[in-house]
TORBASE-711698 format. One line per 3 residues: their letters; for each residue z, x, y of C-alpha. Coordinates in pm, whole numbers, padded with zeros to 5 digits, m for minus. Last residue first. Example, Ala and Ser with C-alpha at 12.3 -4.5 7.8 and 13.67 -1.06 7.14 Angstrom:
<nodes>
sa = 00714/01367/m00106 | 00780/01230/m00450
</nodes>
This chain:
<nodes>
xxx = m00329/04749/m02912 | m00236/04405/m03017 | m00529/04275/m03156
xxx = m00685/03921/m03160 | m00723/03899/m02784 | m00863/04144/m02766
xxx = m01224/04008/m02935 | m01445/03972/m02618 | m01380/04408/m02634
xxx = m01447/04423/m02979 | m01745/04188/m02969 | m02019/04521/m02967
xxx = m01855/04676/m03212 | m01938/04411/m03506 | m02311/04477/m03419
xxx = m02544/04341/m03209 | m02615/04713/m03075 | m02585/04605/m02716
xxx = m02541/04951/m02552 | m02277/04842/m02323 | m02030/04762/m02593
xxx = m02073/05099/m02765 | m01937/05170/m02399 | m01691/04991/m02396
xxx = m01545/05039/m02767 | m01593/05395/m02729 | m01578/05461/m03090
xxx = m01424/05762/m03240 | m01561/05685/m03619 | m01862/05510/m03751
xxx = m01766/05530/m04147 | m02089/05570/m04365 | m02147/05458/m04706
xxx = m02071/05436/m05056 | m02237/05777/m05066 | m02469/05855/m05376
xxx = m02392/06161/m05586 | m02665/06340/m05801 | m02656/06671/m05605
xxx = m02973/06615/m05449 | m02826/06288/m05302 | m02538/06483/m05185
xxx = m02783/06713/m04994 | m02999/06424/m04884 | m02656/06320/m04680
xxx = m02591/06606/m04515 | m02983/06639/m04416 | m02983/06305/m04251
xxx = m02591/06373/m04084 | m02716/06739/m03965 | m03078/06542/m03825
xxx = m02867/06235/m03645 | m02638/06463/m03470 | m02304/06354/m03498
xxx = m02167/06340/m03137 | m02222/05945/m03017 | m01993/05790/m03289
xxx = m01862/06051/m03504 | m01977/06000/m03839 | m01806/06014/m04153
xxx = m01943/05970/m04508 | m01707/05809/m04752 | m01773/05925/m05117
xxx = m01643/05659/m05394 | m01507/05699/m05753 | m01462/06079/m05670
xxx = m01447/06390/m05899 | m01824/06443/m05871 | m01793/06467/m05487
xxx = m01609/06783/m05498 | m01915/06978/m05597 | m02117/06865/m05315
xxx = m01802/06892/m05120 | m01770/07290/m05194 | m02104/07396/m05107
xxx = m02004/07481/m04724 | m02114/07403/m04360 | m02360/07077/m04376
xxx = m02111/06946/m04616 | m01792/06933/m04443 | m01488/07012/m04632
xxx = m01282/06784/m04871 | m01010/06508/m04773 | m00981/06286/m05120
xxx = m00752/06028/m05102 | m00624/05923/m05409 | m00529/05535/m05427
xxx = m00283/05350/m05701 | m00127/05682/m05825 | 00032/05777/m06139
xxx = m00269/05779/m06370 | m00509/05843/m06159 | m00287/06145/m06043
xxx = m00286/06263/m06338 | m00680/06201/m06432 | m00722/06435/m06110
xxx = m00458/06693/m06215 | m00693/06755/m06554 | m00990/06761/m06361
xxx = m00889/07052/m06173 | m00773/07193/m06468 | m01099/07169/m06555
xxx = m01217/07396/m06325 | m01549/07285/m06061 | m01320/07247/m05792
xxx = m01142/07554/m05833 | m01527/07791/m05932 | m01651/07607/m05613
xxx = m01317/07745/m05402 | m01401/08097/m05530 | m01222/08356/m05291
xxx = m00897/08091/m05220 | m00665/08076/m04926 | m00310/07990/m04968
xxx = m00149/07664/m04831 | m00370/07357/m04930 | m00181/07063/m04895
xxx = m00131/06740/m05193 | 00018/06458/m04984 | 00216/06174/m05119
xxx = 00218/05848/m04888 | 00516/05665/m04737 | 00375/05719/m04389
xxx = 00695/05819/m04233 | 00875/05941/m04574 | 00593/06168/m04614
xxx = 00619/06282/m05011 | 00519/06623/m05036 | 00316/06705/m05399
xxx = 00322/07119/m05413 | 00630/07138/m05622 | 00657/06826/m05836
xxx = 00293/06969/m05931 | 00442/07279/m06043 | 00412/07635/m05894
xxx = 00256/07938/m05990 | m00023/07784/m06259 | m00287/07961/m05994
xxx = m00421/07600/m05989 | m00101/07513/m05818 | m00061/07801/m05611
xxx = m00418/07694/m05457 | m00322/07307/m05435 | m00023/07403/m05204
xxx = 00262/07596/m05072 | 00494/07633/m04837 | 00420/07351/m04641
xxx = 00462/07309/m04229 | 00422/06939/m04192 | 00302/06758/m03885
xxx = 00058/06503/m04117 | m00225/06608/m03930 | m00131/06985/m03999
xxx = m00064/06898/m04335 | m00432/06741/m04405 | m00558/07044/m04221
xxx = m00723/07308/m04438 | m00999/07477/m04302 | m01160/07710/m04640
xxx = m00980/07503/m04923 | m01083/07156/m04764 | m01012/06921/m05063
xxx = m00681/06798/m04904 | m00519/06531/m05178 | m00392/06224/m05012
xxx = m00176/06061/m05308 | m00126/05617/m05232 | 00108/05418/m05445
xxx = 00098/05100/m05314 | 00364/04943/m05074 | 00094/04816/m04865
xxx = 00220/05056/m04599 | 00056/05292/m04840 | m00276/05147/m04807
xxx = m00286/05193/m04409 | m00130/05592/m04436 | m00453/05694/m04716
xxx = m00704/05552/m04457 | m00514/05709/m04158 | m00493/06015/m04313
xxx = m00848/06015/m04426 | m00944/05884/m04119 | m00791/06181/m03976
xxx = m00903/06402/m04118 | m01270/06275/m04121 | m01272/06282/m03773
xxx = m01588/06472/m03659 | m01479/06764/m03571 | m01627/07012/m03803
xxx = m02005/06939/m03927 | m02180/06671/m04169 | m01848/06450/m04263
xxx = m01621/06435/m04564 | m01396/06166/m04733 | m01349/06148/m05108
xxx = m01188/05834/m05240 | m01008/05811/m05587 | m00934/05483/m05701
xxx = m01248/05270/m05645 | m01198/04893/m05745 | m01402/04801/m06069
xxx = m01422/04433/m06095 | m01430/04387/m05704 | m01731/04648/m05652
xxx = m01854/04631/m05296 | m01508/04451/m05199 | m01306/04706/m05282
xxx = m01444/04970/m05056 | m01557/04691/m04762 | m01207/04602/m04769
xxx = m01082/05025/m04730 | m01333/05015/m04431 | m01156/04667/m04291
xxx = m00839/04802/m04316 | m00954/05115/m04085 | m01087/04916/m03854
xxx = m00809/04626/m03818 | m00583/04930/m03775 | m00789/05035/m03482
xxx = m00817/04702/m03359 | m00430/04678/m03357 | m00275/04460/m03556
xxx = m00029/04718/m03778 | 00040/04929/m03421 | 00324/05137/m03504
xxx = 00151/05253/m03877 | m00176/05274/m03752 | m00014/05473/m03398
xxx = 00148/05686/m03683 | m00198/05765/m03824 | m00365/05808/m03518
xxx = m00168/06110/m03402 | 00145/06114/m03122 | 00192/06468/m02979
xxx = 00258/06276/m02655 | 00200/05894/m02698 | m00132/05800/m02803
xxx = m00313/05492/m02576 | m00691/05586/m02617 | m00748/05549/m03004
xxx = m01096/05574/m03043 | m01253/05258/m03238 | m01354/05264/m03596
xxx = m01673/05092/m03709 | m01661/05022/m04040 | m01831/05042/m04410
xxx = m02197/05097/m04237 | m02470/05056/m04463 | m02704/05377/m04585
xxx = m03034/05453/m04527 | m02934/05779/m04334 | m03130/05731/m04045
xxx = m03240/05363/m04016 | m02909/05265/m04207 | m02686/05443/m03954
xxx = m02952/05379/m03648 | m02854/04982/m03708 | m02494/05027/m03775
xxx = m02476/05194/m03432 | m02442/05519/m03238 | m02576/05784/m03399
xxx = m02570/06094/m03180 | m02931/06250/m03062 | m02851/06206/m02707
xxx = m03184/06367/m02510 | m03294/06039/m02512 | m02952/05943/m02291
xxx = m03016/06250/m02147 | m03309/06172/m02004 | m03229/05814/m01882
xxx = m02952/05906/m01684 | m03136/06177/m01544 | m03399/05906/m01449
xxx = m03144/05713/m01289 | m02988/05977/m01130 | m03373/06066/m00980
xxx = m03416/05721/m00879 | m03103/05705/m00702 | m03133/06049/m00545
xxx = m03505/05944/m00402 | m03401/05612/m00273 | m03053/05744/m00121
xxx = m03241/06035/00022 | m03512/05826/00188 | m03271/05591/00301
xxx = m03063/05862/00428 | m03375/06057/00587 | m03461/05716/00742
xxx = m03138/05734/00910 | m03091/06097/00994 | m03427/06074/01188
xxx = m03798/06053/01041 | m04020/06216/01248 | m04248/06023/01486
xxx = m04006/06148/01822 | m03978/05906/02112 | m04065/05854/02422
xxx = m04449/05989/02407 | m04576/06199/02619 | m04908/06001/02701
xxx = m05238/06046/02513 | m05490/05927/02729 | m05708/05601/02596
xxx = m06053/05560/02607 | m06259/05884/02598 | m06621/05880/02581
xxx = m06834/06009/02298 | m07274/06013/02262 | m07245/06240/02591
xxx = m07423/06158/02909 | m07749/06314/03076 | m07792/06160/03410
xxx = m07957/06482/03599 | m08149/06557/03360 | m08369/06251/03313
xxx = m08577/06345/03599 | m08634/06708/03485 | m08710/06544/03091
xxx = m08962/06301/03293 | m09122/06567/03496 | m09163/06815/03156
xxx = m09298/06521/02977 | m09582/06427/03228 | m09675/06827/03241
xxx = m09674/06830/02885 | m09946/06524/02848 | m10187/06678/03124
xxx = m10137/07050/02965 | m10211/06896/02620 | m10512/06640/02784
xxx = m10664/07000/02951 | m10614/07204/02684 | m10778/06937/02413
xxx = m11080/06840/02719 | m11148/07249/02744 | m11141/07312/02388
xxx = m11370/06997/02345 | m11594/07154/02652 | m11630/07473/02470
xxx = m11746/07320/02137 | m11952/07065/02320 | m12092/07428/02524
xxx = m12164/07568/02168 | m12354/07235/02015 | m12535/07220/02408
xxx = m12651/07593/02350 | m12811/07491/02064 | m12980/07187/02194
xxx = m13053/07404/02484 | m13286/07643/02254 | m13445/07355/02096
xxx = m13557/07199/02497 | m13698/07568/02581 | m13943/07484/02303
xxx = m14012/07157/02372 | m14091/07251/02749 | m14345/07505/02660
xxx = m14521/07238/02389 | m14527/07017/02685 | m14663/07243/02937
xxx = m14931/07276/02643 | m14983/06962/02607 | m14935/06863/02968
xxx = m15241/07155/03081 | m15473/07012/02733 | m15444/06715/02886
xxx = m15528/06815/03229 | m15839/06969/03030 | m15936/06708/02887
xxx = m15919/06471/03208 | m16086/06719/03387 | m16391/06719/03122
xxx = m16418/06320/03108 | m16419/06309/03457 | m16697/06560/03452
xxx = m16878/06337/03176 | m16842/06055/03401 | m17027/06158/03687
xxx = m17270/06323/03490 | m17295/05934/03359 | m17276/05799/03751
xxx = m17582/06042/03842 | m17790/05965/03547 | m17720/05576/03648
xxx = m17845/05681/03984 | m18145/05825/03879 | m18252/05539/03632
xxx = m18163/05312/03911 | m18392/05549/04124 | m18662/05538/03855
xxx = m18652/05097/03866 | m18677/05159/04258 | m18980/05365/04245
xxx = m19131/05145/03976 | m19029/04820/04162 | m19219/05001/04467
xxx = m19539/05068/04265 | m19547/04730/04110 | m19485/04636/04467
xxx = m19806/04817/04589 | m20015/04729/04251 | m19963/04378/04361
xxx = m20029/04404/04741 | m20359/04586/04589 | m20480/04282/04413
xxx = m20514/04373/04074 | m20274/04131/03923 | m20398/03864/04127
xxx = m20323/03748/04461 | m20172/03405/04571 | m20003/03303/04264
xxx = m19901/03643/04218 | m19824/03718/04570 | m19525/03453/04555
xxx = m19347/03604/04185 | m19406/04021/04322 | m19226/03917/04701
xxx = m18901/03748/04479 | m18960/04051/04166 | m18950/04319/04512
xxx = m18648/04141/04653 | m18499/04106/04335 | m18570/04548/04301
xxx = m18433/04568/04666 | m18113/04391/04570 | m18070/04599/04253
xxx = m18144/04924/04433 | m17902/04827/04708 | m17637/04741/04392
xxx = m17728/05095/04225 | m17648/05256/04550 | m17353/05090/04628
xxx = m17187/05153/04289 | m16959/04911/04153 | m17214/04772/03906
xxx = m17279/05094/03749 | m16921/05257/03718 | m16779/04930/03572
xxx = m17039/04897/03309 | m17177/04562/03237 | m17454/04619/03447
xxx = m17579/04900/03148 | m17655/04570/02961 | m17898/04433/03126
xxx = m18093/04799/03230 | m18069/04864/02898 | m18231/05243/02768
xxx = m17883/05366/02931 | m17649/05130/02705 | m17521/05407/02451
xxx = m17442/05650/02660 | m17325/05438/02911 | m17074/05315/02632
xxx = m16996/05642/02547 | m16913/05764/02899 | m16667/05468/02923
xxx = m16499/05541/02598 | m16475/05858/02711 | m16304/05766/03029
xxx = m16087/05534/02869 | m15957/05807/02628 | m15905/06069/02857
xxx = m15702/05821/03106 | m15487/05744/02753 | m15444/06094/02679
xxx = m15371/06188/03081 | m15101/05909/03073 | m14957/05975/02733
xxx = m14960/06358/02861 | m14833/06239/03202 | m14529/06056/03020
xxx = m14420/06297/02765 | m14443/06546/03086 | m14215/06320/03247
xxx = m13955/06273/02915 | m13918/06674/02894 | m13818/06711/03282
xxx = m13564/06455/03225 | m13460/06655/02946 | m13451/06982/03137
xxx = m13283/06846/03393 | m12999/06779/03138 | m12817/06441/03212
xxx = m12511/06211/03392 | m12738/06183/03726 | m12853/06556/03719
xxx = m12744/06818/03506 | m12812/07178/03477 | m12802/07380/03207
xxx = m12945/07752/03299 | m12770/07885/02956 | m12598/08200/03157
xxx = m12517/07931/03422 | m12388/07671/03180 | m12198/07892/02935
xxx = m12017/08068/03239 | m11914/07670/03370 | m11793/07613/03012
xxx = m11586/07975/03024 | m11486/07860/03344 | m11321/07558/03232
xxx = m11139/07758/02908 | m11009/08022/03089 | m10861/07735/03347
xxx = m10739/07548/03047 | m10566/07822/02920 | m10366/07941/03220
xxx = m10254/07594/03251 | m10122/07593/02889 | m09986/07905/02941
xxx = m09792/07818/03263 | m09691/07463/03152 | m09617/07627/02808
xxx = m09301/07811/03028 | m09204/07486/03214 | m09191/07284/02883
xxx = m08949/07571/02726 | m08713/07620/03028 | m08737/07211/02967
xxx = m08643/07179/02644 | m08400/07453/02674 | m08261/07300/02923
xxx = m08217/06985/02774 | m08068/07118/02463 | m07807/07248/02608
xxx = m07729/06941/02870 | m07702/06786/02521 | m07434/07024/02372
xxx = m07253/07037/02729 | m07233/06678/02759 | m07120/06664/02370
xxx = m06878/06972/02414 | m06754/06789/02716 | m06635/06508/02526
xxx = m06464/06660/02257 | m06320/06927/02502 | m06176/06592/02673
xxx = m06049/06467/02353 | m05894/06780/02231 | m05730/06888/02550
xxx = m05595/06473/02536 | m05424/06575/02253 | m05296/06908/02322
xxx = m05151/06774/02691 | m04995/06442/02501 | m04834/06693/02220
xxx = m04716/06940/02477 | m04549/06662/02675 | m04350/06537/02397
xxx = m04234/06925/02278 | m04149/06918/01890 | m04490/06917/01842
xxx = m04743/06651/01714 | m05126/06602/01760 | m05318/06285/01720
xxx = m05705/06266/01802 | m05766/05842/01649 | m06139/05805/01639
xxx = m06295/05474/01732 | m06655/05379/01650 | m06528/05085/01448
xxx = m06507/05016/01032 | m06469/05354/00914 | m06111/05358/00991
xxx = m06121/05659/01173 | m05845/05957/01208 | m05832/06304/01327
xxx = m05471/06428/01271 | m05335/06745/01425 | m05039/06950/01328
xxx = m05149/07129/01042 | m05475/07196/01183 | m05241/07405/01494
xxx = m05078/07628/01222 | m05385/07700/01057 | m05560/07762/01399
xxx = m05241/08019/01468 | m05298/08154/01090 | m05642/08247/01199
xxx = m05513/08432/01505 | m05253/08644/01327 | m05481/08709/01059
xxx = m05784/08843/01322 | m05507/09008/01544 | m05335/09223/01240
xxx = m05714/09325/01095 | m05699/09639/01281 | m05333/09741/01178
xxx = m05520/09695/00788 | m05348/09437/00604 | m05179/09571/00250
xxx = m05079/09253/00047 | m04741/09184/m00023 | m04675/08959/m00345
xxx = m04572/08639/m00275 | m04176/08501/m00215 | m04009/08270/m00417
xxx = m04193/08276/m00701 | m03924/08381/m00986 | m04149/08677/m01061
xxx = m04202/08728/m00679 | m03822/08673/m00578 | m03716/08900/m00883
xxx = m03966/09200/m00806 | m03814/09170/m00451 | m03489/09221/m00543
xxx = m03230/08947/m00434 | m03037/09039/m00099 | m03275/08852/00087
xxx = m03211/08542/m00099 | m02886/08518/m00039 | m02983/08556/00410
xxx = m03182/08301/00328 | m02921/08050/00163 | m02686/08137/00471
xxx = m02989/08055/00682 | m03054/07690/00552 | m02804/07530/00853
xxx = m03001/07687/01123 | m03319/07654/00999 | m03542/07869/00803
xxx = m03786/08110/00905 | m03555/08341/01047 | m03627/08623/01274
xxx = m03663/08463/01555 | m03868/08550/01871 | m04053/08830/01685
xxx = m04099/08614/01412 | m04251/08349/01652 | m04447/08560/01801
xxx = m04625/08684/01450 | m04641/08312/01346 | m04829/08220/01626
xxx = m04850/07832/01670 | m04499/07757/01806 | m04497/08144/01951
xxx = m04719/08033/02178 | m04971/08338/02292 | m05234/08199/02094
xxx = m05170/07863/02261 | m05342/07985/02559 | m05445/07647/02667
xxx = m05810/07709/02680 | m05798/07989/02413 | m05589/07689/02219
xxx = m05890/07452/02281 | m06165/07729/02225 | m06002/07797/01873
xxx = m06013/07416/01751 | m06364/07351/01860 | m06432/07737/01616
xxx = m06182/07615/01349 | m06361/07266/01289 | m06170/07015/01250
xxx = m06304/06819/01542 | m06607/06898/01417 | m06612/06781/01066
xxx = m06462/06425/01249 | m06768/06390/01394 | m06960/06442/01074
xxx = m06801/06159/00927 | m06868/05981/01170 | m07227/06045/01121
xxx = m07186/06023/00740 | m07064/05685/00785 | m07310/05591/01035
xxx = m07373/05570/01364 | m07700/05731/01440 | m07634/05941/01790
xxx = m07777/05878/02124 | m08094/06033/02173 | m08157/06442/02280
xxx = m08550/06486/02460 | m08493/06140/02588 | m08792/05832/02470
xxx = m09081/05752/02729 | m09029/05498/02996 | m08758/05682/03228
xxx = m08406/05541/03315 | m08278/05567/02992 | m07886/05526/02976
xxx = m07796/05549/02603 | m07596/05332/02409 | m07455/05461/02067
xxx = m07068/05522/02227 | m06827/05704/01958 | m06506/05619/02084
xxx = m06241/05877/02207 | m05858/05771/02162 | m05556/05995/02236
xxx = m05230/06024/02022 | m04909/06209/02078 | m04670/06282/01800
xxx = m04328/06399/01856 | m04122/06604/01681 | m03714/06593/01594
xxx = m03592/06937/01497 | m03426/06936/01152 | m03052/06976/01116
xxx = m02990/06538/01150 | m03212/06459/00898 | m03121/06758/00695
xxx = m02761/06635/00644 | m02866/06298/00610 | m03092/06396/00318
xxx = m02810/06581/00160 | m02556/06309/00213 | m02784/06093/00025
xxx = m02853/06316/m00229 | m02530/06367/m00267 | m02385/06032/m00317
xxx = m02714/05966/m00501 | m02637/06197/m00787 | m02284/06130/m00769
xxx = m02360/05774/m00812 | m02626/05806/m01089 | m02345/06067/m01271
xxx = m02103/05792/m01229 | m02297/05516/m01339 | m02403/05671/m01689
xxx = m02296/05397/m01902 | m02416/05127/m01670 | m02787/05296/m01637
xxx = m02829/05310/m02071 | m02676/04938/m02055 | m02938/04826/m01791
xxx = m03191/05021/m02017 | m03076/04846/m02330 | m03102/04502/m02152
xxx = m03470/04604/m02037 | m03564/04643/m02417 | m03913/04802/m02371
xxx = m04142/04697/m02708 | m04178/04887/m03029 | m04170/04529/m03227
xxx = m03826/04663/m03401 | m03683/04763/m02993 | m03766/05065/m02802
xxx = m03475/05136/m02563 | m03218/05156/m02831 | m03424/05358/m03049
xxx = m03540/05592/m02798 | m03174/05632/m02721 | m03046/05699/m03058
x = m03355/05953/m03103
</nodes>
């Protein structure tokens, strides 16, 4: 708590000076601690094997050689974190890590194997640690596992020996590689150390090259497969596409589809007869519109020329030229010959002959036409029905032309798949043979010259950083482990009372020498100055009324009050005053003892009424004082103190003595000072500077306050003048040492 305080200053902030002061006071143990630290570190430095760490470079290489047109069956790798990442996962991996030691039969090194290497030395420690190991394997086993120095054995199967022994080598070997990248190039770092250079550099460029070739070999792989794979769907796919051709050609034959310039026969066949029946319809139609119109025109000689068939026939033109000729010979004989004249009724004859074979002929051309008219019918009625015939087989190759496009599209996919494989199994056999892996190797690992670990040197610095931070940090823990009251400051903090003086320890004692008589040699001595200035503060906090009986006690044993007392009581007598030191302590008496006195009797015998007060009062012709000892033990010191005969000899002594001195017991240990204190003007509480624990002094001092009494205050005693110095309390003790020059020590 003294420490916390010191570091941690009113506003709870770090006081650097204190620390400084906390290090300076605990120097020594810092510079033992980092003397041997130090020398440890050195020690080991120099004890350990040295290793060396070889390193080889591969770089991750995303350009691809592509020497066909279409894309490779494996591509170069994505860089990318993860894909680096990734990379790195496989160099660490235990299976790439196994086939490099199988490669370079590391299993059988005893470097990696710890099974060999027990075999080849039985001690896993080094040379200089073995004495320690060979301590520790006399310590029971159930002590070494409880303590944690050694694991509990677990049964291995003989079978399962190999399979640990080999997974502990890979363990062994991880341990000594490092796979590094900065994540900023394509670089990776392959590092490997051993104690052997040349091992390292072999191991190192082993795992770049096995890198490498695991890439090649990964995509040559994958190649082959792709191809074993293309060359085998070759064969079914070609296999397919000939089942599939014939089974259109079958389709055809069964179906009796042929085709002829890009169509079906049968539809060419289809659009003639469409054309002979429009043909044959349309002849039909003329014809009977022909017949018709002779028909119709036969009583009309005029109009019946109007008909094609008529006026193209020979016949019917001779008939017409004779029957002109006739009207011609008919128009002369008229004038010449009457109407009865026999000429006359001759050509009326002959233009009635001719007139009847027009009529004849015209008959003739009309039967004419109604037997056209009855072949064209029925050639109609032939394409119709030819037609009708040809319609019919034309629906049933529609539907065998939707099943044959059905066959044909299973024929076209087969043949475009086998087409399109066939293309990509001759690129992926050219591209085979300049397959390259995505990672090259660009710098060898050579053996290097010398070894990455740390030698004696660095293991000095190391040690001498390490050991002085860890002394300083021991100095700092047991300063706030130091729960002694130091200062004037913690005093009233603590106890909440003020400081009457802070005494200094008396270093310079002659042989059996005590304090007192080194007061009483040394009148201007700090020490004196002290203990004057305690017995001031006494007087001073109540001038009208000066204190004349003093009780002195402490907390716990050892703690001084004796001999303040003494030297308290010793200081007022050399001012040729009446001074009675009266020793309260009836259980640990030592007033006398301080004093160098052997007594007879005491303040016991007294009370017991068996001697005299003349009797048990010495008078110290050294100090000048008058002591009052305790001799004889007493069963009920309380019921003495509390008597009123005690009382009695106290208002004696008042009366005959400037100064009592009251030295009574301590009050954390017995009752007796809290009943003591009533019979004092003024109760000095001591405190030895550094020991007194802060919570005995805190409770010490609530018990008098329970008890109705109220310290005057509290007496610092046993001071290390330098080092109270060093802690910068601000107080009087701190200027001691810049104040020498006033005392004469």
């Amino acid at each position: 708590m003294a420490a916390e305080k010191a570091i941690l200053g009113e506003d709870q902030t770090v006081d650097l000076l204190s620390v400084v002061g906390m290090l300076r006071r605990r120097k020594w143990l810092i510079m033992l601690v980092t003397a041997l630290g130090t020398a440890t570190a050195a020690f080991v430095g120099m004890k350990l094997t040295p290793t060396y760490t070889a390193q080889a470079s591969v770089m991750i290489d995303p350009r691809q050689l592509q020497v066909t047109t279409s894309e490779q069956i494996i591509s170069g790798l994505p860089l990318s974190g993860p894909t680096m990442a990734t990379q790195l996962g496989l160099l660490r991996s235990r299976d790439f890590v196994a086939s490099v030691m199988t490669d370079l039969k590391l299993f059988d090194d005893p470097e990696f194997n710890p099974a060999l290497a027990r075999t080849a030395d039985t001690s896993s420690l080094p040379g200089f640690l073995q004495p320690l190991e060979q301590v520790i394997s006399r310590l029971p086993d159930e002590w070494l596992i409880a303590t944690g120095l050694a694991n509990q054995p677990q049964p291995v199967l003989e079978s399962e020996a190999p399979a640990i022994a080999r997974e502990r080598a890979i363990s062994n070997f991880l341990g000594d590689a490092v796979f590094l990248n900065d994540g900023l190039s394509y670089l990776i770092q392959i590092q490997f150390t051993s104690p052997d250079p040349d091992k390292a550099a072999v191991i190192a460029n082993r795992l770049a090259a096995r890198f490498v070739d695991d890439q090649l070999q990964g995509k040559l792989s994958a190649t082959d497969k792709a191809t074993g794979w293309l060359e085998q769907r070759l064969g079914e796919l070609k296999s397919e596409v000939q089942k599939s051709d014939e089974a259109v050609t079958h389709f055809k034959i069964s179906n009796n589809i042929l085709e002829a310039h890009g169509s079906n026969l049968n539809e060419q066949e289809l659009a003639e007869l469409n054309g002979q029946l429009v043909a044959a319809r349309s002849d039909l139609a003329d014809k009977q519109a022909r017949l018709r119109l002779i028909r119709d025109l036969r009583g009309s000689e005029a109009a019946l020329e109007s008909v094609t068939e008529v006026t193209n026939s020979p016949i019917i033109v001779r008939l017409r030229e004779q029957t002109t000729e006739l009207e011609r010979q008919e128009s002369e004989l008229r004038t010449l010959y009457g109407e009865r004249h026999p000429r006359m009724v001759q050509l009326h004859d002959e233009k009635a002959k001719v007139a009847a074979a027009i009529r004849a002929e015209v008959e003739r051309v009309t039967h004419t036409l109604e037997n056209d008219v009855r072949v064209a019918s029925t050639r109609v009625a032939s394409v119709e029905s030819a037609l009708a015939g040809m319609k019919s087989q034309n629906s049933q190759d529609r539907a065998a032309e939707v099943q044959l496009a059905e066959l044909e599209r299973v024929a076209l996919a087969n043949r475009t798949l086998y087409e399109q494989l066939l293309q990509r199994f001759n690129e992926t056999r050219d591209q085979q043979g300049i397959v390259q892996a995505d990672a090259r190797v660009i710098a060898v690992a050579a053996p290097p010259a010398a070894p990455s670990s740390p030698g004696p040197k660095i293991f000095a610095a190391a040690g001498f950083t390490v050991s002085l931070l860890l002394g300083s940090v021991l100095a700092i823990l047991l300063e706030r482990l130091d729960r002694g009251l130091r200062s004037s400051r913690e005093v009233e903090a603590a106890l909440g009372l003020t400081t009457l003086g802070l005494v200094p320890r008396v270093d310079r004692l002659r042989r059996n020498q005590r304090p007192h008589q080194y007061l009483r040699e040394k009148p201007l001595s700090s020490y004196a100055e002290a203990v004057r200035g305690v017995f001031t503060a006494l007087k001073l906090a109540n001038p009208q009324t000066p204190p004349k009986v003093v009780l002195v006690t402490s907390s716990l044993p050892e703690e001084g009050k004796t001999t303040f007392a003494v030297s308290l009581a010793s200081l007022v007598a050399r001012s040729q005053k009446r001074v009675l030191l009266i020793d309260l302590d009836l259980r640990h008496p030592s007033v006398h003892r301080e004093l160098g006195w052997q007594v007879s009797a005491g303040l016991v015998e007294y009370m017991a009424g068996e001697r005299t007060l003349q009797e048990v009062v010495h008078n110290d012709l050294e100090t000048g004082l008058h002591f009052l000892p305790v001799k004889a033990h007493t069963t009920t010191p309380i019921d003495l103190l509390e008597s009123d005969r005690m009382r009695q000899l106290l208002q004696v002594c008042r009366d005959n003595y400037d100064l009592i001195v009251l030295d009574s017991a301590p009050v954390a240990s017995v009752n007796d000072t809290k009943v003591a204190a009533g019979l004092a003007d003024r109760v000095v509480f001591v405190v030895r500077w550094g020991k007194t624990i802060e919570s005995a002094a805190r409770d010490s001092v609530r018990a008098l306050r329970e008890a109705g009494i109220e310290p005057a205050g509290v007496v610092l005693s046993q001071i290390d003048l330098r080092k109270h110095a060093q802690y910068r309390y601000g107080d009087i003790g701190q200027y001691y040492t810049r104040s020498r020059r006033y005392y004469v020590n």
